[in-house]
N, C-alpha and C positions, 0 to 999 in steps of 0.2 A: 480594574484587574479582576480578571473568574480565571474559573476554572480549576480542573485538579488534576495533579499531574505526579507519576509515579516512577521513581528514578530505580529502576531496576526491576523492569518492568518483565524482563523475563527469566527472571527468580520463582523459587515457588511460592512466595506471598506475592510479590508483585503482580505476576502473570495472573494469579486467582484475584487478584484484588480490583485491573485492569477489566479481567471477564464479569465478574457481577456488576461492574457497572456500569460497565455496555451493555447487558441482558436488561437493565433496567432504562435505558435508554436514557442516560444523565454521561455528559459530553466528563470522558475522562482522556488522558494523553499519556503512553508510555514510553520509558526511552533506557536506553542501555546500550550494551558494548554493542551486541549483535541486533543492532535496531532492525526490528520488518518493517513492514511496506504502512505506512500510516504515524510510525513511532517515531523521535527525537535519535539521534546518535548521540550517545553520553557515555564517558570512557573517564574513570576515576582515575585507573593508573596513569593514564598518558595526560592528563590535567586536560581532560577536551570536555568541558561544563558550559562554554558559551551558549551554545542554543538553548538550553536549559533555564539558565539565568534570564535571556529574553523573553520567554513566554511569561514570566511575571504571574505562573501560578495564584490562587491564593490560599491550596491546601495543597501538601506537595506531601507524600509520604514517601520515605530515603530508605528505601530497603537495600541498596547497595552497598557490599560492603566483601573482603575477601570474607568468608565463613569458614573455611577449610583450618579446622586446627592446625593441623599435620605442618601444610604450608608456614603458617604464621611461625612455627618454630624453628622450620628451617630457613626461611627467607623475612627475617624480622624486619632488616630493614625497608624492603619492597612493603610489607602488612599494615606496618607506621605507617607508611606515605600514603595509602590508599586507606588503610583506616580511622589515620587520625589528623594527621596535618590537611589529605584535602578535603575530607570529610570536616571537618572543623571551618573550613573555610567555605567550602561552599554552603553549609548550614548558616554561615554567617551571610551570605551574598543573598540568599533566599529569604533568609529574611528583613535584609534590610531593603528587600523589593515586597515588602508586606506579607508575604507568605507565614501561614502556620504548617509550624513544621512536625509530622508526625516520624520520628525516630527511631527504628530499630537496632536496641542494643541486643542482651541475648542474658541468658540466666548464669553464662558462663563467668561473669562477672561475681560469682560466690562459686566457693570449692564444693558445694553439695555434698559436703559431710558434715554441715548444722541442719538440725530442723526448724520447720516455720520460720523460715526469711523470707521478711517485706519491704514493703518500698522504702522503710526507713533503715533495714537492718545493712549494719556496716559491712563493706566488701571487702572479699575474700578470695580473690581468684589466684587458680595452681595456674594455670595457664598465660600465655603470652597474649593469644586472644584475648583471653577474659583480660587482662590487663588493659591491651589498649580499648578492649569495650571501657573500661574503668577512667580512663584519665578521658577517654569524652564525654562522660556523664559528668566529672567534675568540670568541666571547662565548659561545659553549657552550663551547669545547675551556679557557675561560681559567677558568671556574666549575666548582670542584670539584664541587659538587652535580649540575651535570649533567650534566658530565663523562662520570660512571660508569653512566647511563641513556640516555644519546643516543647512536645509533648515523646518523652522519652519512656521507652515500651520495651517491655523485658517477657519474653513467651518460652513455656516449657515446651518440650518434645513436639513439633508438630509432626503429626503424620499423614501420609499419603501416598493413595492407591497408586500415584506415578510417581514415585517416589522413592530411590533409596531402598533398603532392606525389605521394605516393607511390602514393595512392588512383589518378590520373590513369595514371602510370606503367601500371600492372597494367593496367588497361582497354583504354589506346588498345595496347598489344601484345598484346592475346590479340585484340582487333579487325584485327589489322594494320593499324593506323595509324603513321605517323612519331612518336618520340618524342623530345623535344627536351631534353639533357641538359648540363648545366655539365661543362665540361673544366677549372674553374678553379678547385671548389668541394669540400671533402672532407668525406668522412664515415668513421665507423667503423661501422657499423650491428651494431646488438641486434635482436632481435627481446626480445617483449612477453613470450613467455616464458623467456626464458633471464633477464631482469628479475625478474619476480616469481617464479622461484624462487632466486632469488641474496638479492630484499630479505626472504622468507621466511621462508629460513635466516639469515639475520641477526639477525631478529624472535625466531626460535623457541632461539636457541643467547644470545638478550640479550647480546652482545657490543659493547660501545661504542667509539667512535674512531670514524676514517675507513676509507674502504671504497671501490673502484672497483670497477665492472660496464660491459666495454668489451668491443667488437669484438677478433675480432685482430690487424687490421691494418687502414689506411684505405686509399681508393680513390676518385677523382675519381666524382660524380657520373653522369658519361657510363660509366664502370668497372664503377659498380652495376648502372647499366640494361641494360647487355651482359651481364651476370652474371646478371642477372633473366631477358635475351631467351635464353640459354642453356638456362637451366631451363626455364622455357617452351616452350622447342625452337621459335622463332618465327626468322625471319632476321635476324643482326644490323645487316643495312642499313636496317632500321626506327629506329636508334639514331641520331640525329643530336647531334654535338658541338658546342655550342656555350658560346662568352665569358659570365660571367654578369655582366661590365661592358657587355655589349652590349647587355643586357634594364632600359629604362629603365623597366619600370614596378615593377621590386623595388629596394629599397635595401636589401641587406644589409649590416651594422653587422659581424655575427660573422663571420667567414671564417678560421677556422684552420688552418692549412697540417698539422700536425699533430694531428690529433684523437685521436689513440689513446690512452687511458689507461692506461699501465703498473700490473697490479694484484700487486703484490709482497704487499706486508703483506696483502692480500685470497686470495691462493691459501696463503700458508704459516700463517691463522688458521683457514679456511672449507675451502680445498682446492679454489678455483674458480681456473676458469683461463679467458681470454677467449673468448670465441666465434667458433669461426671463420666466414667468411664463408658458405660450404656450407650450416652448421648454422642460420644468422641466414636466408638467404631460405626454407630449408626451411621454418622454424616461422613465419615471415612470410607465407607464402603458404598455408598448414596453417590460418589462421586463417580464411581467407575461407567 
């Protein structure tokens, strides 16, 4: 059994995770709903995991998963079933085809209004997501057998230049345009590659338990994009502050006052230590 194989492969971890290691010429396989020309078809919702199961990987990392809050609370019972019951099973089928399983849960799994939570700090999620991120943490960490194979991974804010808000960000400021930013909303930001070579090494040392890949510290929204206009070397009066209870066309659900993930148990197994913010827009903007 070889090989390493990425089950949501065109996500934005996956797909980044796929590319560096075909750039390094080391035979990796992706697969997902909307499989291209080379990938696996793999459809969580529809229970279609057969091919997947055959290839008998022997590091498989599962970045599949619904993500979308919003969804998860209106359509809870569709979110379970692809979050947790087939997510549970096929974690189980993978590895009992000898696979180590790298696991993406999500930090939503704490309400991010305590400070300094680590891989051992008790969970606390306001969310339906964070919830079911929560009962598959416990159903791996509670089964021996999987226990010792599952390497379960929990990442702050990733960002990226194709990517979400952030996309817009980068543009309208290298344009000089005005850019309109939450004074109310926090992040810790990663970039894409301090990510996948944190879930790498995880992958490649088979080390199971819990795990964080955080920022080093968080910073309001409008903090970021000052911090973006800096690098840039663009004026920061292009930066405008703004309430993100004032913007009635978003309901955000998640809003954590503290986002930073304390990685204790994560820097004294691995030797990683958070990303500072410097290091997160460098490789963030290095991508484009």
């Amino acid at each position: 059994m070889s090989g390493i194989l990425v089950l949501g492969s065109s996500g934005l971890v996956g797909n980044s995770l796929v590319k560096k290691y075909a750039s390094q010429n080391i035979t990796v396989l992706g697969a997902s709903r909307s499989a291209r020309l080379g990938e696996l078809h793999f459809d969580l919702f529809e229970g279609e995991v057969q091919e997947v199961i055959r290839l008998a990987a022997s590091e498989v990392f599962f970045c599949a998963a619904v993500t979308d809050i919003n969804y998860c609370e209106r359509c809870p019972d569709e979110a379970r079933l692809v979050n947790v019951s087939r997510t549970l099973e096929l974690i189980e089928q993978l590895v009992d085809n000898g696979a180590f399983v790298v696991w993406l849960s999500s930090s939503a799994v704490f309400n991010g209004q305590i400070k300094y939570v680590d891989e051992t700090s008790y969970y606390t999620p306001n969310t339906y997501y964070g919830h079911l991120k929560m009962e598959v943490e416990k159903a791996i960490l509670s089964n021996s057998r999987l226990a010792d194979k599952v390497a379960i991974v929990r990442i702050s804010k990733i960002i990226s230049i194709h990517h979400g808000v952030f996309v817009d960000f980068v543009r309208n400021l290298k344009a000089l345009n005005t850019v309109e930013a939450f004074v109310d909303l926090w992040l810790s930001p990663v970039s894409l590659e301090f990510v996948c070579r944190g879930l790498r090494q995880i992958a490649e040392e088979r080390i199971p338990g819990i795990f964080h890949l955080s920022g080093e510290k968080e910073l309001s929204y409008s903090e970021f994009v000052l911090s973006l206009a800096n690098y840039l070397k663009v004026p920061n009066n292009l930066v405008i502050p703004i309430e993100s209870e004032s913007n009635i066309n978003k309901k955000i659900i998640y809003r954590p006052r503290y986002p930073t993930l304390c990685m204790t148990r994560t820097k004294e197994i691995l030797g990683l230590q958070p990303e500072p913010i410097d290091s997160a827009i460098r490789n963030f903007l290095s991508t484009e």
